[in-house]
C-alpha positions, -999 to 999 in steps of 0.1 A, spaced: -608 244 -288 -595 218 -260 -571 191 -267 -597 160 -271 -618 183 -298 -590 192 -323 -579 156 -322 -612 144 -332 -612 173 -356 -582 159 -371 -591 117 -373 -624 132 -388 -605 150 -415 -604 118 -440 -567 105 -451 -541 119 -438 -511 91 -456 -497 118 -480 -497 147 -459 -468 164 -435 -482 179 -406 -469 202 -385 -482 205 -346 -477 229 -320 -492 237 -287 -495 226 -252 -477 192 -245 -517 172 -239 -527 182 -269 -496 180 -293 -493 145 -280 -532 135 -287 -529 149 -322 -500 131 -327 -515 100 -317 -544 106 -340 -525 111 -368 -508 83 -365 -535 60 -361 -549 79 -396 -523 64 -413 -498 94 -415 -464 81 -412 -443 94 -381 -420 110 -405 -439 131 -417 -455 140 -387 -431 174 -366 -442 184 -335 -424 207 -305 -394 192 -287 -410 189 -254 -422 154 -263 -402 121 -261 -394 105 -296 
């Protein structure tokens, strides 16, 4: 699955508010499924993710 599919996977996946996710991967596509998440309404608290990307 390449970056850009699992993050339309993800904003596909209905409400995401009162869940904590958990991503790992390459840098791309950590970063696109953070984004996606985010705009689904998931706080960024309760969104973790690897190191490698900036706060």
């Amino acid at each position: 699955m390449t970056a850009g599919r699992l993050a339309d996977a993800v904003a596909a996946a209905g409400d995401w508010r009162e869940h904590l996710a958990c991503v790992s991967g390459p840098v791309g596509m950590v970063a696109s499924v953070r984004r996606e998440l985010l705009a689904a309404g998931l706080p960024s608290g309760r969104v973790r993710y690897d190191q490698a990307l900036p706060r």
